[in-house]
MIVEX-348870 format. One record per atom (N, C-alpha, C, O, CB): x negated, y, z; residue in three letters. Coordinates in steps of 0.001 Angstrom, whole numbers, plus 500000, padded with zeros to 6 digits. Atoms other than C-alpha are relative to their C-alpha. Last residue first. Glycine has a CB too. Layout:
// MIVEX-348870
XYZala...
//
This chain:
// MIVEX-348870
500852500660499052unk586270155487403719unk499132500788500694unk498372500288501523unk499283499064499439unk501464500730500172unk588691158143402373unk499373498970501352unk499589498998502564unk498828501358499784unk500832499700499199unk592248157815403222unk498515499829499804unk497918498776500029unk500376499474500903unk500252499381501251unk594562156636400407unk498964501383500875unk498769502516500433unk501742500488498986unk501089500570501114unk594679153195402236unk499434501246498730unk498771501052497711unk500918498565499075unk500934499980500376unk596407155025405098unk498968499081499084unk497810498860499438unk499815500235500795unk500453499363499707unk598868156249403612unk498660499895500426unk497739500506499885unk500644500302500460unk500840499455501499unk599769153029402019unk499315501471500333unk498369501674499572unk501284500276498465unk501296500501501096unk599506151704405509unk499991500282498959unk498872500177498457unk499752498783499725unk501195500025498690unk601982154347407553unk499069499115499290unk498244499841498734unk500510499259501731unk499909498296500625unk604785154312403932unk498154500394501174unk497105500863500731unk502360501365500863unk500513500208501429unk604747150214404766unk499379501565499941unk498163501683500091unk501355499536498678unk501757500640500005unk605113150459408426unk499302500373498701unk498209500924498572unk499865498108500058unk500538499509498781unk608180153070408372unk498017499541500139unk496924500100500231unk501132499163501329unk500393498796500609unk609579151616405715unk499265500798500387unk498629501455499563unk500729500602499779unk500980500359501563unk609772148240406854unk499502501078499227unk498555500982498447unk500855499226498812unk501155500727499241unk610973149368410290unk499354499660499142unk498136499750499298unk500208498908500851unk500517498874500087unk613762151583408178unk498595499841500968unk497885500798501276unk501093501090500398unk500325499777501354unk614844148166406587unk498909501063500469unk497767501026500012unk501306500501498917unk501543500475500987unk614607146246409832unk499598500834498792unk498433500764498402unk500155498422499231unk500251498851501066unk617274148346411567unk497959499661499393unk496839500152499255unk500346502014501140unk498998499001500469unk618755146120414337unk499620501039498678unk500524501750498239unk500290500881501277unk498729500648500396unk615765143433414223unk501454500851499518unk501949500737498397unk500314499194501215unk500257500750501123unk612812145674413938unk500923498603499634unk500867497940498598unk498600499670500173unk499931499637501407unk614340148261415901unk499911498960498706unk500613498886497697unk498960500893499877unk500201500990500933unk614464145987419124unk500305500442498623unk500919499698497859unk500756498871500339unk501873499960499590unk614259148311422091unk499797499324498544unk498728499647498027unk499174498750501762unk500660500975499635unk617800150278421198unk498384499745499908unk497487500511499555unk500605499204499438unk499804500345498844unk619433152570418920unk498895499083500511unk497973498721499781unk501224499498500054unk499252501190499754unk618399153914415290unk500237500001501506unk499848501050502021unk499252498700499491unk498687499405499943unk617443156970413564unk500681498367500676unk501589497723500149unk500664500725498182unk498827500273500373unk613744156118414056unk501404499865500150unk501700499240501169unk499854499510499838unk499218499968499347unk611126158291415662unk501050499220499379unk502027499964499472unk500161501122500333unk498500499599500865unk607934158187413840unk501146499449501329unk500838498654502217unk500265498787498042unk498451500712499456unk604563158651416056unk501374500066499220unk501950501154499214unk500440500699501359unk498830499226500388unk601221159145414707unk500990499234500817unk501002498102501300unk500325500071498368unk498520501031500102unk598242158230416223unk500937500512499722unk501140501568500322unk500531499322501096unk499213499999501485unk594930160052415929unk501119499098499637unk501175498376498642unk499062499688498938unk500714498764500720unk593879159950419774unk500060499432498323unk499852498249498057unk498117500286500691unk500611500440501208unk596108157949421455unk499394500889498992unk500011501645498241unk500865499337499388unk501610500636499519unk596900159752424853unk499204499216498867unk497980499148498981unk500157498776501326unk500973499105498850unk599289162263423620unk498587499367499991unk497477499697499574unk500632499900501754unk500386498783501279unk601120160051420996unk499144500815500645unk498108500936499992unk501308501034499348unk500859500847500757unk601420157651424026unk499442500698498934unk498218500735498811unk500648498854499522unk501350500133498940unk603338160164426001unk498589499107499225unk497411499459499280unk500607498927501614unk501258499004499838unk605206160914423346unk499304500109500372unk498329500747499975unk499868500715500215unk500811499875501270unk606278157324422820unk499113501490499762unk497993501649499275unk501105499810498768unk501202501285500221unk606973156875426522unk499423500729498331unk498471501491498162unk500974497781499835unk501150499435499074unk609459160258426624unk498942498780499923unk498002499282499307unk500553500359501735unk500187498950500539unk611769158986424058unk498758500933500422unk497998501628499748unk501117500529500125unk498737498879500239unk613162156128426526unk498329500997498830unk497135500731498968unk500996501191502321unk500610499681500522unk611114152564425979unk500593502001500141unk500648502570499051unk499969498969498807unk501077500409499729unk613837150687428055unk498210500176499598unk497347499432500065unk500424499137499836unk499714499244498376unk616778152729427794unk498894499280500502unk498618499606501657unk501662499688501019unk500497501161499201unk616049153243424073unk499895499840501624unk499349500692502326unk498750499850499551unk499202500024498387unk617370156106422019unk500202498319499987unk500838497504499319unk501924501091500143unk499658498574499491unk615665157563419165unk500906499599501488unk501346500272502421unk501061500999498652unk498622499876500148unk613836154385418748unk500485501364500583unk499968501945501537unk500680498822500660unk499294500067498564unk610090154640418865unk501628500113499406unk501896500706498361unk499450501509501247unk498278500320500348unk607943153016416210unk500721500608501031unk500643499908502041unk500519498308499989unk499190501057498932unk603690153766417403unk501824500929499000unk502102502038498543unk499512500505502708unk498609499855500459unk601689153696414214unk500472499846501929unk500225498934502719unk500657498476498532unk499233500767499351unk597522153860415634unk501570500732499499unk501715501955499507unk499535499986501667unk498799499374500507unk594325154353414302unk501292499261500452unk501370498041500597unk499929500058498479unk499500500596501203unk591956152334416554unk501135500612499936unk501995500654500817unk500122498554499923unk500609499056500971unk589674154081419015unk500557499578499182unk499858499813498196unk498664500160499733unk499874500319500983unk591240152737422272unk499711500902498845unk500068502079498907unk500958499582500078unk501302500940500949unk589651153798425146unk500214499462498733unk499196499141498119unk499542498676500671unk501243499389500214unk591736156379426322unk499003499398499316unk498178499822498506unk499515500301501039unk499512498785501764unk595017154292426234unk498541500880500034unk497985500299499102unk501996501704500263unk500844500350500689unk593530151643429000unk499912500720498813unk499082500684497905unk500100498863499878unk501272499701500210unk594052154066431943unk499377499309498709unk498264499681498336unk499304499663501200unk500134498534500971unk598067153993430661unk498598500050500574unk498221500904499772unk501199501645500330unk501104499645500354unk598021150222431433unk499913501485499223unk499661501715498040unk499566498916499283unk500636498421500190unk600287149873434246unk498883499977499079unk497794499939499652unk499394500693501426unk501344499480499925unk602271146770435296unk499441500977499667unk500138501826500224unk499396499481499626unk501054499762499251unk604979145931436742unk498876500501499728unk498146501066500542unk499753499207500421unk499147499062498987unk607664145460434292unk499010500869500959unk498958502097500888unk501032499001501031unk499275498863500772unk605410143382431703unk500397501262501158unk499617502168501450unk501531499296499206unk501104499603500760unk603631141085434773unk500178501728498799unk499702502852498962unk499764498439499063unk500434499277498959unk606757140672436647unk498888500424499362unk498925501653499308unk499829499347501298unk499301498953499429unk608564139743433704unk499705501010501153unk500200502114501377unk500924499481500292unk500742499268500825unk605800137254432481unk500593501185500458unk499807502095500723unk500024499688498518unk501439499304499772unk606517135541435882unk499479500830498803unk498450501456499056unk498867498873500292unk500044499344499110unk610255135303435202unk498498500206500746unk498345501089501590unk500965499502500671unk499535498412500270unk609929134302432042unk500100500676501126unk499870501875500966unk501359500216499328unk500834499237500506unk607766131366432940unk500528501344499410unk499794502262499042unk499375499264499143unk500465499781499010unk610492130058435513unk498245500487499560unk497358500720500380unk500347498731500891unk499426498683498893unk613104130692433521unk498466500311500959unk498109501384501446unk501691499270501392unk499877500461498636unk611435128550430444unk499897501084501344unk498991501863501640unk498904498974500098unk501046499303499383unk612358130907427432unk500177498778501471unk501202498627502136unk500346502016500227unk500972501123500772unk615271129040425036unk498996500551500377unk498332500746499359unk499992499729498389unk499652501084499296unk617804131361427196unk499222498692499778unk499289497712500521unk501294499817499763unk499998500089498519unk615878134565426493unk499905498803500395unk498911498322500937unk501064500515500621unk501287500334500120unk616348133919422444unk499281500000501538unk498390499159501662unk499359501014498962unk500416501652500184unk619907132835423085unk498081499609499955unk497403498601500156unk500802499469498167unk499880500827498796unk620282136123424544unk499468498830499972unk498705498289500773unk501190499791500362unk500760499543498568unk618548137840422155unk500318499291501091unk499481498873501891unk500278501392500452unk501102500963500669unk621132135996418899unk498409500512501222unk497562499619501256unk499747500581497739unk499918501490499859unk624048136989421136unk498716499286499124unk498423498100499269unk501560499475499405unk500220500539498616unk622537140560421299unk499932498289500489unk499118497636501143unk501138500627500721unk501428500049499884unk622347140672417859unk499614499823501151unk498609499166501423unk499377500998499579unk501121500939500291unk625688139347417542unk498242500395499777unk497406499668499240unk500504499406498736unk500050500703498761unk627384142185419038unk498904498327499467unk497880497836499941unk501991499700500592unk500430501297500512unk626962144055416622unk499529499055500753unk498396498600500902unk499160500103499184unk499053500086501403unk629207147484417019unk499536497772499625unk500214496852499168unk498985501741498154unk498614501064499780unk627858146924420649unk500354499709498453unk500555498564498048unk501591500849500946unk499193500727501126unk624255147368419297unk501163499809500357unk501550498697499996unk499552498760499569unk499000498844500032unk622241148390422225unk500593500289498873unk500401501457498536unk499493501147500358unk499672499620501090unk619491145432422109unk501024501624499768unk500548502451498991unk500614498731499589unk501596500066501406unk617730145783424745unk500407500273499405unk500303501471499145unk499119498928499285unk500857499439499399unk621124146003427445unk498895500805498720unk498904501891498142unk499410498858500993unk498911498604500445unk623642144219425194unk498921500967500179unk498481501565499197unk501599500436501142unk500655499801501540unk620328141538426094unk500779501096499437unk500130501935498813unk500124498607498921unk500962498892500247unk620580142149429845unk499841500361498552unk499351501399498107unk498657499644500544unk499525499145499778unk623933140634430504unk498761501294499659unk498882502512499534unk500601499720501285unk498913499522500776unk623841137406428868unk500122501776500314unk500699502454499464unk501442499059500481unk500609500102501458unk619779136623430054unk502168500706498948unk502285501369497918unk499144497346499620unk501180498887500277unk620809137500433665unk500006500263498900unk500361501394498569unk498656499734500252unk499062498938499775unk623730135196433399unk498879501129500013unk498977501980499129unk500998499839501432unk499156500278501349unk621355132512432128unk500862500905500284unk501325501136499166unk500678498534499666unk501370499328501555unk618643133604434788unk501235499941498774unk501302500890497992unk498021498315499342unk499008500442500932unk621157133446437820unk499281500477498541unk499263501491497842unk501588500725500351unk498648501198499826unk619425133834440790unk500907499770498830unk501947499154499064unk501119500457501183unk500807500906499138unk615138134569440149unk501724499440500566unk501874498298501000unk498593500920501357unk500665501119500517unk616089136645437142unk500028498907500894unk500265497843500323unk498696500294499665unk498646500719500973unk619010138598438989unk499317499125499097unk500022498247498599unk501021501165498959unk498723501128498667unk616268139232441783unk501143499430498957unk501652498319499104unk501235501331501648unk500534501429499702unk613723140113438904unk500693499453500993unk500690498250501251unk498590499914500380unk500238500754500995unk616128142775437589unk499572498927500235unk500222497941499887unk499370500433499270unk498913500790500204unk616936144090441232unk500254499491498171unk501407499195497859unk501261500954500667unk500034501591499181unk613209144670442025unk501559499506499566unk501657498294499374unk499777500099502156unk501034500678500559unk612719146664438096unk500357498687501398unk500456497476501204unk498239501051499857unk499332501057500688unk615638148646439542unk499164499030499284unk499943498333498634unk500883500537499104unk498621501058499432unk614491149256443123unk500533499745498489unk501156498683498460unk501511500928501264unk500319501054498743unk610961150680442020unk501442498792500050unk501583497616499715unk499892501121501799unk500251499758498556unk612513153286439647unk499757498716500648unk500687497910500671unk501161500723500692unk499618500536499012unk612405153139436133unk499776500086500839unk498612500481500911unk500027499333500058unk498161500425500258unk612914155015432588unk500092499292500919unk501193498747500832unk500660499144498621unk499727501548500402unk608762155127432752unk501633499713499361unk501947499039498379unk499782498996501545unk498558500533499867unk608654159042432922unk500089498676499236unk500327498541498036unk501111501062499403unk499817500684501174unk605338160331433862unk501261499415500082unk501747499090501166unk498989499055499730unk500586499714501141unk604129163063435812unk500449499328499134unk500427499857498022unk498833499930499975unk499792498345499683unk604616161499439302unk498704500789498877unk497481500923498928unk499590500411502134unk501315499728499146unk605390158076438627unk499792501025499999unk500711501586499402unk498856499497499733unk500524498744500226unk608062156027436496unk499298500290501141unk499181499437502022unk500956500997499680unk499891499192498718unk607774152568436277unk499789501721499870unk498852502314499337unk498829499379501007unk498662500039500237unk607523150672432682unk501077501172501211unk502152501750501054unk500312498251500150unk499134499863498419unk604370151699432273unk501342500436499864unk501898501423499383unk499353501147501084unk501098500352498807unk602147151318429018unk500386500103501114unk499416500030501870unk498870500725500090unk499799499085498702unk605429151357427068unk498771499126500594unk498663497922500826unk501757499993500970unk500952500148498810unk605805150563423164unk500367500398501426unk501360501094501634unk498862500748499717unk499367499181498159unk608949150664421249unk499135499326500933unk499418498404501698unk501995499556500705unk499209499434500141unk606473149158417930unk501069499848501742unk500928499116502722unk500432499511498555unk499447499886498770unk603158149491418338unk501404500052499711unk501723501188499358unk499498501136500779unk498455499759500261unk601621149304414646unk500631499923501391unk501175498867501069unk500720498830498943unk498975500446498736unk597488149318415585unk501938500405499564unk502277501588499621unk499349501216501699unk498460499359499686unk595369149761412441unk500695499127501338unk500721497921501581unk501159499764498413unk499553499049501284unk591757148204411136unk500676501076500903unk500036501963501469unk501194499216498689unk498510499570499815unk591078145650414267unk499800501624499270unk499297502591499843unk500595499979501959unk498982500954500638unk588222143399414540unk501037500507499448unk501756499744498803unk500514499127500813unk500163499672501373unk585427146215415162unk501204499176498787unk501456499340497593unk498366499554499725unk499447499802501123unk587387146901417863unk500023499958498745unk500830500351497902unk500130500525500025unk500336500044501074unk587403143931420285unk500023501042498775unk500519500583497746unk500480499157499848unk500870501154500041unk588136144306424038unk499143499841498662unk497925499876498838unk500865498773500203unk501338499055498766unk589602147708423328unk499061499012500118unk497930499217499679unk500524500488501925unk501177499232500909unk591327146059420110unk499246500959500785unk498450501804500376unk500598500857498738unk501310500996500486unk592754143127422719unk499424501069498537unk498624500526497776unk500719497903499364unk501210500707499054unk593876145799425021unk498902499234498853unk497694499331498636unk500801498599501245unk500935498790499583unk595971147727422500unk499015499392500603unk497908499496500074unk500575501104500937unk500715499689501263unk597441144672420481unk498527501185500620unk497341501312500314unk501377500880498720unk500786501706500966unk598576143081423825unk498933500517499124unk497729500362499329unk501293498950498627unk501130499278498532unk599906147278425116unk499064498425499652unk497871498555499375unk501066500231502452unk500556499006500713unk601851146561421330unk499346500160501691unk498964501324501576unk501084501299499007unk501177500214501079unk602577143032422775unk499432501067499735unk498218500924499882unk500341499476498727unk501642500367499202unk604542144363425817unk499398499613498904unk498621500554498737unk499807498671501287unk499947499744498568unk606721145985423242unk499344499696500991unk498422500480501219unk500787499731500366unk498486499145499633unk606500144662419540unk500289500066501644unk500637499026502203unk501510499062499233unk499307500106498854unk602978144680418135unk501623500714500635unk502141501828500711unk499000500380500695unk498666499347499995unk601643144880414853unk500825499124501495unk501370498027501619unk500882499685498201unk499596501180499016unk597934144168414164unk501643501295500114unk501888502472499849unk498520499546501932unk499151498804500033unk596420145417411075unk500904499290501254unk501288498123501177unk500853500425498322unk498830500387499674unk593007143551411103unk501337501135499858unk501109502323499628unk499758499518501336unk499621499112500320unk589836144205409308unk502129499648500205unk503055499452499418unk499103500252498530unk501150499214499808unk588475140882409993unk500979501280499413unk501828500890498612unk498405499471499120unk499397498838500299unk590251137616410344unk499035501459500182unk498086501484500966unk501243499976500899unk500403499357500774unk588485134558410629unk500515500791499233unk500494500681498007unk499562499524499596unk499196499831501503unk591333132301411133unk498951500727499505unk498982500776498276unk501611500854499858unk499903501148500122unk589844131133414729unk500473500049498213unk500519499045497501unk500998499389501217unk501159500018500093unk588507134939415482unk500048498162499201unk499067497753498579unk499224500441501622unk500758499241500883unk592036135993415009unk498165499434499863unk497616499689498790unk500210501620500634unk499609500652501107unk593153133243417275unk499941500987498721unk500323500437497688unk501376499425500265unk499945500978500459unk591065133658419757unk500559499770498656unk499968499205497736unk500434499463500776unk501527500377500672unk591488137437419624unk499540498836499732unk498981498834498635unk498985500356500698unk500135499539501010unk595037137095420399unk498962499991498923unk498921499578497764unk500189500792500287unk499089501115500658unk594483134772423316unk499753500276498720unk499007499584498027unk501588499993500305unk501130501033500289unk591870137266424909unk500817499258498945unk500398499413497798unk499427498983501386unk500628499147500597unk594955139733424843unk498690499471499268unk498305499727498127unk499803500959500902unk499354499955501119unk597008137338426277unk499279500564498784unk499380500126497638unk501094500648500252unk500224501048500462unk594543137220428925unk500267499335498559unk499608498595497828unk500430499504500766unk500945500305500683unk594363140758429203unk499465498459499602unk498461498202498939unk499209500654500580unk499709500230501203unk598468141203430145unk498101499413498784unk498073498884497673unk500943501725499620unk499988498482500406unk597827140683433627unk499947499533498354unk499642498442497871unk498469501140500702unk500046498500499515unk598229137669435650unk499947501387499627unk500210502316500390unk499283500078500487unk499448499327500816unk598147134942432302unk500920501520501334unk501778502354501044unk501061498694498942unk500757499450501475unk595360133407434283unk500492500830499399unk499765501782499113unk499825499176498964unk500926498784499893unk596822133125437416unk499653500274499481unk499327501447499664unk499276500240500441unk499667498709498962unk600171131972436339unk499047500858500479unk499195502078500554unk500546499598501215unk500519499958498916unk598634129139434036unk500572501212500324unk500375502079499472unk498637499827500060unk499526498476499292unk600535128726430713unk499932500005501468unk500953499710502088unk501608500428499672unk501560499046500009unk598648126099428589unk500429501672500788unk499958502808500718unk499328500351497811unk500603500485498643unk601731123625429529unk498638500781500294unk497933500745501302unk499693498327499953unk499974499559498667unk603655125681427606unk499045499213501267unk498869499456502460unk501468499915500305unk500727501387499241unk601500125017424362unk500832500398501202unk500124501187501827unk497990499874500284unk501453500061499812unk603687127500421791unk499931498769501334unk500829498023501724unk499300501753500425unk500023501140500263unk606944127031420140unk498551499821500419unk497791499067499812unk500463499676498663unk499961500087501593unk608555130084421424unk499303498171500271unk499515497365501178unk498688501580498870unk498603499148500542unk607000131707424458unk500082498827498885unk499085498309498379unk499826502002499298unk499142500142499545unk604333130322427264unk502028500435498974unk503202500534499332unk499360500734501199unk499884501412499240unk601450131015425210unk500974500109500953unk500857501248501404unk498708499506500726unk500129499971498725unk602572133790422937unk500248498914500882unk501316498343501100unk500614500854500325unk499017500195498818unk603920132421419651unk499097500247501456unk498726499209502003unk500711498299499923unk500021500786499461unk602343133881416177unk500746499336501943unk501526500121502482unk498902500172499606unk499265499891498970unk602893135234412945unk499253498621501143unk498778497523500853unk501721499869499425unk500459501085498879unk599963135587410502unk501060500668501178unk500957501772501714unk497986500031500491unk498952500197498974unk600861137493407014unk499643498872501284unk499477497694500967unk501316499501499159unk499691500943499469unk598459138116404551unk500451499708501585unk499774499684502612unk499151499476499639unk501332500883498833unk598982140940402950unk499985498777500103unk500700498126499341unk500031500229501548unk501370499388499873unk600474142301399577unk498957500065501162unk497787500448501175unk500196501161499765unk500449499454501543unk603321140574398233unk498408500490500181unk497431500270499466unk501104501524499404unk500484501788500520unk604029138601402088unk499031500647498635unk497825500415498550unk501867498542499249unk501559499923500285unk604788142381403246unk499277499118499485unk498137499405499119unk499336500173500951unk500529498545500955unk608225142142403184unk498739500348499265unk498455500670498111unk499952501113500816unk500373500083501787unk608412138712404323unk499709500945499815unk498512501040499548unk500938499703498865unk501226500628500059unk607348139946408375unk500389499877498462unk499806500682497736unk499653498597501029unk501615499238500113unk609909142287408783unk499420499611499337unk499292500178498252unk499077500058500918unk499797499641501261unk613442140188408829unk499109501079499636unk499539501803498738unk501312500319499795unk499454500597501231unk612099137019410379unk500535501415498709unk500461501341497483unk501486498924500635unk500779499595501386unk609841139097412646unk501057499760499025unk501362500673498257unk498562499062499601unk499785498479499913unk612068138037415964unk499662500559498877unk500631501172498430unk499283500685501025unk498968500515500655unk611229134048414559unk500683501697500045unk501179502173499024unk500851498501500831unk500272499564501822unk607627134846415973unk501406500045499352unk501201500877498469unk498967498628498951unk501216500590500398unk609213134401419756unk499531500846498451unk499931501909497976unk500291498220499850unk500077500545501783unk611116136061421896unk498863499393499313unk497702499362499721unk500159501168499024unk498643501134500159unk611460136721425841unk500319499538498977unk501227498706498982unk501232500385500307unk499492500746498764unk609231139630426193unk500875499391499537unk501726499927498828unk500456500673501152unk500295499510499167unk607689140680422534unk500911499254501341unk501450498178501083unk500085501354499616unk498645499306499322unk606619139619419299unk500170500040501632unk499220499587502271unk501322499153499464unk499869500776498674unk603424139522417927unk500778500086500126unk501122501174499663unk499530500103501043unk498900499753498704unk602908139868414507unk499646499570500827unk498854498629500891unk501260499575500065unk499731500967498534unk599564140176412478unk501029500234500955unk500886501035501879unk498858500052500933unk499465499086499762unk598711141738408855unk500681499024501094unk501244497975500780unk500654500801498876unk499057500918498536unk595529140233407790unk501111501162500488unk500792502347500582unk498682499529501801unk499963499810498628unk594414141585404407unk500600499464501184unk501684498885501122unk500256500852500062unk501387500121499274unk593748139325401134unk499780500657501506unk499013500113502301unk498947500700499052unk501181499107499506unk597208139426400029unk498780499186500798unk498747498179501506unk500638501146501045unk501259500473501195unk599170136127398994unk499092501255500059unk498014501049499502unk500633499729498119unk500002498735500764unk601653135895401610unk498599499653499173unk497772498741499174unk499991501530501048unk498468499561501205unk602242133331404566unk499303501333499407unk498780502213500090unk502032500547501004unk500384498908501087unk600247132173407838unk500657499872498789unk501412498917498604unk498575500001499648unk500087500493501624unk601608130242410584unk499814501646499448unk500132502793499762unk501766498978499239unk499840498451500920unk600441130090414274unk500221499436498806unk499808498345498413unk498593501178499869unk499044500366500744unk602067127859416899unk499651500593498378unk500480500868497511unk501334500526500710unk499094498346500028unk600339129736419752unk501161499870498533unk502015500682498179unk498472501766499588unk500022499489498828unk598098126385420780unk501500500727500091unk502443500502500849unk498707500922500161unk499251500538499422unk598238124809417367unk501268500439501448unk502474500314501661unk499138499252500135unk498737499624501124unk596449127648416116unk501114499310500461unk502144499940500701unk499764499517498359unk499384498908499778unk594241127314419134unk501224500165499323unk502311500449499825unk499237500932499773unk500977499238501165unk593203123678418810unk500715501234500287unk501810501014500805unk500024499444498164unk499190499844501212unk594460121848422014unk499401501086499113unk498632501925499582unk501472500343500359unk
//
């Protein structure tokens, strides 16, 4: 299958730069909806669907292949290299932004700017570092995946999102969960949750936005500094908001946030 096809991709906007969503565990491109126009005026806009997510190829979703997040990462680049994209601005939301990171270690001359938004190179905490998890609750997440995924999917999204006042953002997360095949969310879940790429943060040489929510129980406050640490010229903004999913609960100050971070730097000598 042709790549674009592959990951579902559509492009939008009348700029000449590439400005590239991913979205993140259990969602698709449709997460963007109130981000992505913004920018239409002055980039060009390429959303796309993570193989196994959304409206992408599921049958192109091999378990050993998509074992660690660098496959995905390959993916990405495919389909940047398939559009002939070049001076990229890539914008990642949660496991994607460690996505965006890998595939501009793999590739950097491809990749301008990194946007991370409520990143976490390790979801686990560890001695020195504070993930927001312990061993036993990461195993009793994937045990409530592996018996009751649709009750899983109602009870975790309040969770992400952290919105009671709006409760429909959750109900629009859940639903995005529940339209996830269980039995490919529950292997990306072990993958995300599990895994560890704070050795790959050193290598990345691409300017870097990371988004952190001032209070996230899945990204906590401590991740984004940590990342600010290991990313060498990266800024970090903190936004006045709740939750993992800024760019749905508090799109405006996610639009402001990015935008204010690329006109800055465009006024950066070459």
């Amino acid at each position: 299958m042709d790549v674009l096809k592959r990951h579902r991709v559509s492009v939008s906007g009348t700029g000449a730069r590439p400005l590239v969503f991913v979205h993140g565990f259990g969602c698709d491109q449709h997460m963007w909806r109130l981000v992505a126009p913004a920018f239409e005026a002055e980039y060009r806009v390429v959303l796309l669907d993570l193989v196994g997510a959304g409206g992408s190829d599921l049958a192109a979703y091999d378990p050993a292949r998509y074992s660690t997040l660098s496959a995905h990462a390959e993916d990405v680049r495919e389909v940047l290299r398939a559009l002939d994209l070049h001076d990229v601005v890539f914008v990642g939301h949660s496991v994607s932004a460690m996505i965006g990171v890998l595939a501009a270690v793999q590739e950097p001359a491809r990749f301008a700017r990194l946007v991370l938004v409520a990143p976490s190179p390790r979801y686990l905490n560890a001695s020195g570092y504070t993930g927001g998890f312990e061993p036993a609750d990461i195993a009793e997440l994937l045990e409530a995946m592996d018996t009751n995924y649709l009750g899983w999917s109602a009870a975790f999204a309040p969770v992400v999102m952290a919105h009671p006042d709006q409760p429909e953002l959750a109900a629009g997360l859940a639903n995005s969960f529940c339209r996830t095949d269980p039995a490919i969310a529950r292997h990306f879940a072990g993958v995300t949750f599990l895994g560890d790429n704070r050795a790959d943060l050193r290598h990345v040489r691409t300017p870097a936005l990371i988004l952190q929510s001032a209070q996230d129980l899945l990204a906590p406050l401590a991740v984004g500094t940590y990342l600010h640490h290991e990313l060498a010229g990266s800024q970090l903004v903190v936004l006045d908001t709740s939750g993992h999913c800024p760019h749905v609960s508090a799109p405006a100050a996610t639009i402001a946030a990015i935008r204010a971070y690329l006109q800055a730097a465009r006024s950066l000598p070459a």
